[in-house]
N, CA, C and O atoms as CSV, one atom per row, in Angstrom:
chain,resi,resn,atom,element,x,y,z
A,1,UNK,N,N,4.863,4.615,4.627
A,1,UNK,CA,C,3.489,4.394,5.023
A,1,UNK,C,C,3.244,2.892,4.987
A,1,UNK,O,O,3.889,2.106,4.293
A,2,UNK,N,N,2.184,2.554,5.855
A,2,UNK,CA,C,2.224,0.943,5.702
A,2,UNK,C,C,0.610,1.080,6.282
A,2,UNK,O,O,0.141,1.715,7.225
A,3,UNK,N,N,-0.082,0.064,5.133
A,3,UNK,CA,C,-1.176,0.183,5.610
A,3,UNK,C,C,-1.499,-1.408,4.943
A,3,UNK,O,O,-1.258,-1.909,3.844
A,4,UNK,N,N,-2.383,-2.078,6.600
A,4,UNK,CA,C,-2.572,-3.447,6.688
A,4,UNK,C,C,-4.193,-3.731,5.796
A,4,UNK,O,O,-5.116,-2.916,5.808
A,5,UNK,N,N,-4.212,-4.734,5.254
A,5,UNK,CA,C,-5.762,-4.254,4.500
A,5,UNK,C,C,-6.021,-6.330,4.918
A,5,UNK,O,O,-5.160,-7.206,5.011
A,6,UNK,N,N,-7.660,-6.426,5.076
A,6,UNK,CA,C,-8.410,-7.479,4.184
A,6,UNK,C,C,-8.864,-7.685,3.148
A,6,UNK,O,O,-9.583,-6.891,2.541
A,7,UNK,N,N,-8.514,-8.837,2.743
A,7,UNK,CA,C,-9.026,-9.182,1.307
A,7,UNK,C,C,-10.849,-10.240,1.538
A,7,UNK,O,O,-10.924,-11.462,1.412
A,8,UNK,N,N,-11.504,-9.732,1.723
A,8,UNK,CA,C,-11.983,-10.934,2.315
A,8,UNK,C,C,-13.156,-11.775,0.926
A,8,UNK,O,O,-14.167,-12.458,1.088
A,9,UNK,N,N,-12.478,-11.352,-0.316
A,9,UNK,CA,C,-13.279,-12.065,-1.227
A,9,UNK,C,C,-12.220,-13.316,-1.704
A,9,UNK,O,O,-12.558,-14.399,-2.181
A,10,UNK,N,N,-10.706,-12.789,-1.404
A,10,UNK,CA,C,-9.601,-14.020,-1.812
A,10,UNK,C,C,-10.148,-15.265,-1.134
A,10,UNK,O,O,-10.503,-15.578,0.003
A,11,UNK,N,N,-10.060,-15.846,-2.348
A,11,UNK,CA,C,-10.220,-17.552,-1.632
A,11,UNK,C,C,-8.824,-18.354,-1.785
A,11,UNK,O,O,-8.635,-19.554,-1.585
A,12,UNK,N,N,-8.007,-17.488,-2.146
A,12,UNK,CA,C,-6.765,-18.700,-2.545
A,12,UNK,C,C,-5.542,-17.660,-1.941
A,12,UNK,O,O,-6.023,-16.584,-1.583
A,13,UNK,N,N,-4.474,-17.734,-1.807
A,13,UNK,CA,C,-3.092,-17.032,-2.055
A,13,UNK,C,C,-3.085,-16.488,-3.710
A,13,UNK,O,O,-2.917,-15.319,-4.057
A,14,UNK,N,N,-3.324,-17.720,-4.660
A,14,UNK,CA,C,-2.963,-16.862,-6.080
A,14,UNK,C,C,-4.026,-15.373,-6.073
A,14,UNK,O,O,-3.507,-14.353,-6.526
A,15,UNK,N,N,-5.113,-15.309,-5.690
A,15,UNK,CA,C,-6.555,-14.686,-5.856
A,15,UNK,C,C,-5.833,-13.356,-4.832
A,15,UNK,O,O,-5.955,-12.229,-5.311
A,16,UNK,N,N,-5.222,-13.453,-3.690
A,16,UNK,CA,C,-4.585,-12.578,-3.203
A,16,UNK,C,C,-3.359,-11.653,-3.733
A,16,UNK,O,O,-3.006,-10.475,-3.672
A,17,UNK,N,N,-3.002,-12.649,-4.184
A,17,UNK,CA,C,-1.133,-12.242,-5.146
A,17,UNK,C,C,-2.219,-10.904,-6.189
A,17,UNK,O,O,-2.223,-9.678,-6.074
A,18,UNK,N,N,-2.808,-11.563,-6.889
A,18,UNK,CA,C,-3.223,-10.635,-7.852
A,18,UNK,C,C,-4.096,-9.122,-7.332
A,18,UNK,O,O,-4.282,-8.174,-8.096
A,19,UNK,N,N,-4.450,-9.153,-6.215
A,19,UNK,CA,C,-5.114,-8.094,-6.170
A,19,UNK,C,C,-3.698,-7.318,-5.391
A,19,UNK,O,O,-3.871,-6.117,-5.183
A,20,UNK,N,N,-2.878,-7.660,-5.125
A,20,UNK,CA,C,-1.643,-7.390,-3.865
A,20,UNK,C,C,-0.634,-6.761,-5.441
A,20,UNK,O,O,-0.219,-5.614,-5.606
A,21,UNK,N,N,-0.527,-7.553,-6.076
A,21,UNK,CA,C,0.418,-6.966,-7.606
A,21,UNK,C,C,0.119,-5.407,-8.212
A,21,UNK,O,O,0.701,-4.352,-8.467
A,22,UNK,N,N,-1.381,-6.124,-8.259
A,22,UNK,CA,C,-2.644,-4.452,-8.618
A,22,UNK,C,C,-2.053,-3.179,-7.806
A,22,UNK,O,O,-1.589,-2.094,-8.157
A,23,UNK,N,N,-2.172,-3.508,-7.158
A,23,UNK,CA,C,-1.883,-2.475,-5.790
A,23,UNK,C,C,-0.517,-1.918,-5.826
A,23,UNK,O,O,-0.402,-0.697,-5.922
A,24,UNK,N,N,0.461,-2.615,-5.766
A,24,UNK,CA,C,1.842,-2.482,-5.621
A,24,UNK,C,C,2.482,-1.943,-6.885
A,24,UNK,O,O,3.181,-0.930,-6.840
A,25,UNK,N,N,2.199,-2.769,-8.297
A,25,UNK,CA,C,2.323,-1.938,-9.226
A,25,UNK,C,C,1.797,-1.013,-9.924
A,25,UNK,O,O,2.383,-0.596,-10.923
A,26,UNK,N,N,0.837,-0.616,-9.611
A,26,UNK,CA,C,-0.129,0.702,-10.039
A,26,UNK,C,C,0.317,2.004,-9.270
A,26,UNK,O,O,0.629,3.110,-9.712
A,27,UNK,N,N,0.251,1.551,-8.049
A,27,UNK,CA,C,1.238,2.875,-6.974
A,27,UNK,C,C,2.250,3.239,-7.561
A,27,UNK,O,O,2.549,4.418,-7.751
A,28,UNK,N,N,2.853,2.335,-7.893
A,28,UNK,CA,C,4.325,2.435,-8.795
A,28,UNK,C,C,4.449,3.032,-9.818
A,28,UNK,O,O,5.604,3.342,-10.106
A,29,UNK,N,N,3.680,3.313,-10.481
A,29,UNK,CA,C,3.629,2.966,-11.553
A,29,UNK,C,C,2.924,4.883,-12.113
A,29,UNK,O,O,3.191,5.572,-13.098
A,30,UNK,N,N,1.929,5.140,-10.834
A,30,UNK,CA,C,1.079,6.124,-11.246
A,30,UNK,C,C,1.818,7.210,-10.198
A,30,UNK,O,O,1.634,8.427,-10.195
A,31,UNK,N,N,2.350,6.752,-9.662
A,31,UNK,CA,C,2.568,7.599,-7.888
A,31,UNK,C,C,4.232,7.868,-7.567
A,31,UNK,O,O,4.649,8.722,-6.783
A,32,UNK,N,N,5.239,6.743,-8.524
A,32,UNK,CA,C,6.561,6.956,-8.329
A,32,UNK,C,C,7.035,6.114,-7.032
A,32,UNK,O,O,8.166,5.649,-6.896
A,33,UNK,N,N,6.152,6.017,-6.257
A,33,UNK,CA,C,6.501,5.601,-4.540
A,33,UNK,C,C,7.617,3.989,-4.924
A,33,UNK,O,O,7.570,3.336,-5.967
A,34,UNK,N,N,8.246,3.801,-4.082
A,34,UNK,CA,C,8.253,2.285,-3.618
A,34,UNK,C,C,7.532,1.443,-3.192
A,34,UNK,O,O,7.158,1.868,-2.099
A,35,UNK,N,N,7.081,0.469,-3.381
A,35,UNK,CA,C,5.810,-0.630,-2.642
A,35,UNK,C,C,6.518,-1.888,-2.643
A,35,UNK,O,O,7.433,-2.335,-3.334
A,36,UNK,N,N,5.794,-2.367,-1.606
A,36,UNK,CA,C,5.880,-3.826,-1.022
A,36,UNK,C,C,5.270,-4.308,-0.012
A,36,UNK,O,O,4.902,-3.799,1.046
A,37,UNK,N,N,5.152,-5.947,-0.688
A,37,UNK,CA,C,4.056,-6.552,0.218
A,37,UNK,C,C,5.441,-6.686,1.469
A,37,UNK,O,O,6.603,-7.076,1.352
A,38,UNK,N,N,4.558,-6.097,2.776
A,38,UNK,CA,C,5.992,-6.587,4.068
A,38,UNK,C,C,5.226,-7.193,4.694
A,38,UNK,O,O,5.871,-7.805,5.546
A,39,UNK,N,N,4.087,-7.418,4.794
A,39,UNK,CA,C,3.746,-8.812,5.969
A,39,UNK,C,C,2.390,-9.911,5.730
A,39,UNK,O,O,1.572,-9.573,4.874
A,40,UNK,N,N,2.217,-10.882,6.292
A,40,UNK,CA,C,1.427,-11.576,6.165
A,40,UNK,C,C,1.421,-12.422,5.177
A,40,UNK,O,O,0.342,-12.980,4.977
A,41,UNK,N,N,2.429,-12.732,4.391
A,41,UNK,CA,C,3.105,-13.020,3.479
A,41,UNK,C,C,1.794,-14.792,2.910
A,41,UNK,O,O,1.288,-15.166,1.851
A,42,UNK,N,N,1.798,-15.213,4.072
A,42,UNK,CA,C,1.216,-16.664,4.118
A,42,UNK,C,C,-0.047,-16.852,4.343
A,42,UNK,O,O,-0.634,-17.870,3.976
A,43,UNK,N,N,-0.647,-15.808,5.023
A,43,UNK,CA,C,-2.842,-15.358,4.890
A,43,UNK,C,C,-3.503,-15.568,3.340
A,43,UNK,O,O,-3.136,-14.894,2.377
A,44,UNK,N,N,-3.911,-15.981,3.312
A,44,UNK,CA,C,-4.709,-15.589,1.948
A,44,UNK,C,C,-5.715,-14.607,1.799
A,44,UNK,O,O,-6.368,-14.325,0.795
A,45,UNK,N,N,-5.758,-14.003,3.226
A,45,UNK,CA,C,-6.868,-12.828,3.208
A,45,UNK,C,C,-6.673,-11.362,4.081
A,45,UNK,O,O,-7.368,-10.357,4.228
A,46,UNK,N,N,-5.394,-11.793,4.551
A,46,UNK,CA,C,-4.455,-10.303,4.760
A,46,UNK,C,C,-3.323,-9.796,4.204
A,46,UNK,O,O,-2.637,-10.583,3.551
A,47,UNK,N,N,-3.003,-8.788,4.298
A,47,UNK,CA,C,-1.693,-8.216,4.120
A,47,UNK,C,C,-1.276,-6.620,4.620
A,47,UNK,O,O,-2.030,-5.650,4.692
A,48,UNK,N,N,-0.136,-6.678,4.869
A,48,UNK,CA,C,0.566,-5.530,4.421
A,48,UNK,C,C,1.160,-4.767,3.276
A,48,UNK,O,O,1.930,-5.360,2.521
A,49,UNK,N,N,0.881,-3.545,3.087
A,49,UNK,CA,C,1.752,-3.412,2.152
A,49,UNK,C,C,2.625,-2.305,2.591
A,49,UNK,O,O,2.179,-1.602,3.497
A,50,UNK,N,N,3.792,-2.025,2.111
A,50,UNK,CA,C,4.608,-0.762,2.580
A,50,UNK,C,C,4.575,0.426,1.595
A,50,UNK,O,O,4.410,-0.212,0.555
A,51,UNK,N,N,4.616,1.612,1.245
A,51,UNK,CA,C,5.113,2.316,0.621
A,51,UNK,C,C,5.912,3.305,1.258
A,51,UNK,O,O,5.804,3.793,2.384
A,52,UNK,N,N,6.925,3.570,0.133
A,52,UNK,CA,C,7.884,4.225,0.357
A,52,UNK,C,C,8.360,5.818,-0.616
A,52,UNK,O,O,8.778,5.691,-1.767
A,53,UNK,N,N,8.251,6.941,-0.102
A,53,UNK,CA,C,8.725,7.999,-1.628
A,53,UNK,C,C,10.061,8.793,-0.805
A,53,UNK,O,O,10.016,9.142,0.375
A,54,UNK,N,N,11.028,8.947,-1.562
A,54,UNK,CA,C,11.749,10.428,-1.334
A,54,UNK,C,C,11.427,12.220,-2.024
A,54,UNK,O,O,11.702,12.438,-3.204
A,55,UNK,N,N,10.965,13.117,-1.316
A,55,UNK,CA,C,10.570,13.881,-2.277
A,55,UNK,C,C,11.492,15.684,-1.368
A,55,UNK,O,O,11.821,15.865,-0.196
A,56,UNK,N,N,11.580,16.438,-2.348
A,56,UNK,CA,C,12.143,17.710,-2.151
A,56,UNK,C,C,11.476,18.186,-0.909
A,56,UNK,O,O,12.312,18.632,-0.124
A,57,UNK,N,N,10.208,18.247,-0.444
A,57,UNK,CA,C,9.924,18.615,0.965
A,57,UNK,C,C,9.206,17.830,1.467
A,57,UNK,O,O,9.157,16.682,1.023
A,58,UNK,N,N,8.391,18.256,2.613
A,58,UNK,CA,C,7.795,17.084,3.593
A,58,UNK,C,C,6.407,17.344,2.887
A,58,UNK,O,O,5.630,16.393,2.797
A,59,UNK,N,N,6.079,18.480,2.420
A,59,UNK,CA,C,4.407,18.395,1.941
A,59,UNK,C,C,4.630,17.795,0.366
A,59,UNK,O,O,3.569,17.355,-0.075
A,60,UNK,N,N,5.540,17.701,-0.392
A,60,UNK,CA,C,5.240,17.198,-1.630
A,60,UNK,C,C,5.068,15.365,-1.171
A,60,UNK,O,O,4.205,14.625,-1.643
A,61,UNK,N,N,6.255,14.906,-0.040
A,61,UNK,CA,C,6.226,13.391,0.114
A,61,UNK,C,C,4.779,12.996,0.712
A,61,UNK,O,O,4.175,11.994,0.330
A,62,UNK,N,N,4.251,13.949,1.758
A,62,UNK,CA,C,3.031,14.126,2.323
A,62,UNK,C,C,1.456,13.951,1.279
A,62,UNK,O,O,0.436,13.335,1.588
A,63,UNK,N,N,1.783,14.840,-0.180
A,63,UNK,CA,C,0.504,14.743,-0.921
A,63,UNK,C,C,0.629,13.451,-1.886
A,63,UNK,O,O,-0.359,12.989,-2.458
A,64,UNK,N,N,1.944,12.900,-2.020
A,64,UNK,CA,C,2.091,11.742,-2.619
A,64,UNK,C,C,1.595,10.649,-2.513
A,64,UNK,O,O,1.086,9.988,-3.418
A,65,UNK,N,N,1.780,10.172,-0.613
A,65,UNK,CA,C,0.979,9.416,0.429
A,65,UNK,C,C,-0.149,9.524,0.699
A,65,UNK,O,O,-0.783,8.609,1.223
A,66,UNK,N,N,-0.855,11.142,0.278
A,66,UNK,CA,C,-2.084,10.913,0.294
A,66,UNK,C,C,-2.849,10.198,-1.065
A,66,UNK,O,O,-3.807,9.427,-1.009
A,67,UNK,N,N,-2.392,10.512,-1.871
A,67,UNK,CA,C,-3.040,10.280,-3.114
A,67,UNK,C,C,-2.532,8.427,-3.535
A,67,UNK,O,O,-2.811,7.993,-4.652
A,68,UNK,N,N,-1.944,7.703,-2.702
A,68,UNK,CA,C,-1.403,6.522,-2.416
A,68,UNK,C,C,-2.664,5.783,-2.277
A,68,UNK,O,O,-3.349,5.080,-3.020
A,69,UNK,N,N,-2.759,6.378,-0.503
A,69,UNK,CA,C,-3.799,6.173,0.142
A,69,UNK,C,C,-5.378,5.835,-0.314
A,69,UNK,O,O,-6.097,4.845,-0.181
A,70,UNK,N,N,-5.569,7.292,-0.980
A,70,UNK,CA,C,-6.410,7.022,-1.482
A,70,UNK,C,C,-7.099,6.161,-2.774
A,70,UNK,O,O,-8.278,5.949,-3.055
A,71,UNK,N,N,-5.675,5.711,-3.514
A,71,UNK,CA,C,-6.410,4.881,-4.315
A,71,UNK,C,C,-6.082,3.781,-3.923
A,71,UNK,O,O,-6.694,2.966,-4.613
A,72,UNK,N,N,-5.067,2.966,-2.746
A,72,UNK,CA,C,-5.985,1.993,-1.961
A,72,UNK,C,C,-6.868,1.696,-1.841
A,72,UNK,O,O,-7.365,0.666,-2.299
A,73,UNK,N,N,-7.568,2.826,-0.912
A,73,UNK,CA,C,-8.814,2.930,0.120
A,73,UNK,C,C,-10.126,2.846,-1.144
A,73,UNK,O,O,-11.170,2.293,-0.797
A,74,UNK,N,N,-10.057,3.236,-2.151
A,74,UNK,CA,C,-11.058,3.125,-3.247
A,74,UNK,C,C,-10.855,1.272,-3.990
A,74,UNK,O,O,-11.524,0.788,-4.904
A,75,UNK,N,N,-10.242,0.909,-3.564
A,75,UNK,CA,C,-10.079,-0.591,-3.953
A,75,UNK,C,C,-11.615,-1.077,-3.609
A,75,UNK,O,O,-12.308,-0.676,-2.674
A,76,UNK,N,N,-11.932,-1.965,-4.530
A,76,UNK,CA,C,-13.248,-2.401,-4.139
A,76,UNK,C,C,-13.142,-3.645,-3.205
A,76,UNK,O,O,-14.021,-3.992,-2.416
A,77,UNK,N,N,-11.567,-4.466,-3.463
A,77,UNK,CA,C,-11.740,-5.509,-2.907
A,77,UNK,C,C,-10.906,-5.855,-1.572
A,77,UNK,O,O,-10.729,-6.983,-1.111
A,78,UNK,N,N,-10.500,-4.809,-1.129
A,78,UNK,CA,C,-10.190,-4.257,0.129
A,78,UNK,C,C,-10.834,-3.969,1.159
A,78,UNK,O,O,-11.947,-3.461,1.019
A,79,UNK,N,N,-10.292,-4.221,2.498
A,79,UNK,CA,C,-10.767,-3.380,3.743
A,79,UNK,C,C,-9.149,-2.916,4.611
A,79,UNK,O,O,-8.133,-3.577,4.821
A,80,UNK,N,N,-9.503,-1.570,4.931
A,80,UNK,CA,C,-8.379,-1.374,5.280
A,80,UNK,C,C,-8.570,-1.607,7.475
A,80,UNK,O,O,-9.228,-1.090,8.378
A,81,UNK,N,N,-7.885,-2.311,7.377
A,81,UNK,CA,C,-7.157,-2.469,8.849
A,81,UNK,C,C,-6.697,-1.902,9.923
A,81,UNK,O,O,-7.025,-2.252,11.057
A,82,UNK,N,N,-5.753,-0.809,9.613
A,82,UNK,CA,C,-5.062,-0.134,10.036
A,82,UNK,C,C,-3.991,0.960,9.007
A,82,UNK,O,O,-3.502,0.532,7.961
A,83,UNK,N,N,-3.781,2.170,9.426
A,83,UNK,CA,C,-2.698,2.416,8.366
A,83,UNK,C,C,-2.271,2.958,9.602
A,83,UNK,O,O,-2.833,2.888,10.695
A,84,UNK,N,N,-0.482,3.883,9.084
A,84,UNK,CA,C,0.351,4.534,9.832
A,84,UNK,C,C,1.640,4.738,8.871
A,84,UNK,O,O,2.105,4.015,7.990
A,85,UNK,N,N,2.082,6.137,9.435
A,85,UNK,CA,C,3.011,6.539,8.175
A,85,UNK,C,C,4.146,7.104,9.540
A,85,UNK,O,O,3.915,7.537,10.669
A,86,UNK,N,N,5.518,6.824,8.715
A,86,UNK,CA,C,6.723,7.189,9.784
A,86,UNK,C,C,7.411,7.963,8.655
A,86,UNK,O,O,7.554,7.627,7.479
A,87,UNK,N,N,8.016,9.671,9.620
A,87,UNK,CA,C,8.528,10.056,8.245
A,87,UNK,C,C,10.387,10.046,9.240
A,87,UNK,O,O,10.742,9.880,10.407
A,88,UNK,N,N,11.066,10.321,7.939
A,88,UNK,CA,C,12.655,10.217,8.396
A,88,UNK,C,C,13.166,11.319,7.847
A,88,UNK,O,O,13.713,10.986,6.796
A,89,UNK,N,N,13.273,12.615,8.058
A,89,UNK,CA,C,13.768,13.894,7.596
A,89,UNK,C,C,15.226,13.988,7.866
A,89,UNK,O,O,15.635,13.707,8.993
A,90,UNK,N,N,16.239,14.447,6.706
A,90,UNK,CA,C,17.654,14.630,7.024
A,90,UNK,C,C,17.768,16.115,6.516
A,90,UNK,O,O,17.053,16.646,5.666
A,91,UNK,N,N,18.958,16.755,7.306
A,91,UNK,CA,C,18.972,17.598,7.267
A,91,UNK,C,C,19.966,18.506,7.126
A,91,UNK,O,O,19.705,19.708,7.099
C-alpha cells in the first residue's frame, strides 16, 4: 500500500522526519507491516510512505491494510493525497 500524505503544519524537514518516524514506527510496531518513507524524500511538506505485510490469506493481509490506513488517516497532522494498494499473490 502506498499512500502519499501532506504535512502542511511541517515547517522544517526535521518537523517532517518526526511526524514520518511516528507513522512508520507505530505501524510497525502495532500492525507487524513493513514501512517506509519511498518518496519525496527532500519536501518538507510531503511524502510517501509504503507499507508492506505478508499474511496466510488475502483477507487477513487486506484487514491489516485496513487498520494501517486507518490510523494514518486519523493522524491529526496529515492530509492524505492519494492512496493505492497493489497486491502480489503466489500460488
Amino acid at each position: 500500500m502506498r499512500i502519499e500524505l501532506h504535512l502542511p503544519a511541517a515547517g522544517s524537514l526535521k518537523a517532517k522526519r518526526a511526524v514520518v518516524r511516528h507513522l512508520i514506527e507505530t505501524a510497525r510496531q502495532r500492525y507487524g507491516v513493513s514501512a517506509s518513507e519511498v518518496s519525496h524524500h527532500d519536501l518538507w511538506q510531503r511524502t510517501g510512505l509504503g507499507f508492506c505485510v505478508v499474511a496466510p490469506t488475502a483477507a487477513h493481509a487486506e484487514e491489516l491494510l485496513d487498520r494501517v490506513e486507518r490510523f494514518v488517516l486519523s493522524h491529526p497532522q496529515v492530509e492524505v493525497i492519494a492512496r493505492e494498494r497493489h497486491w502480489l499473490e503466489t500460488g
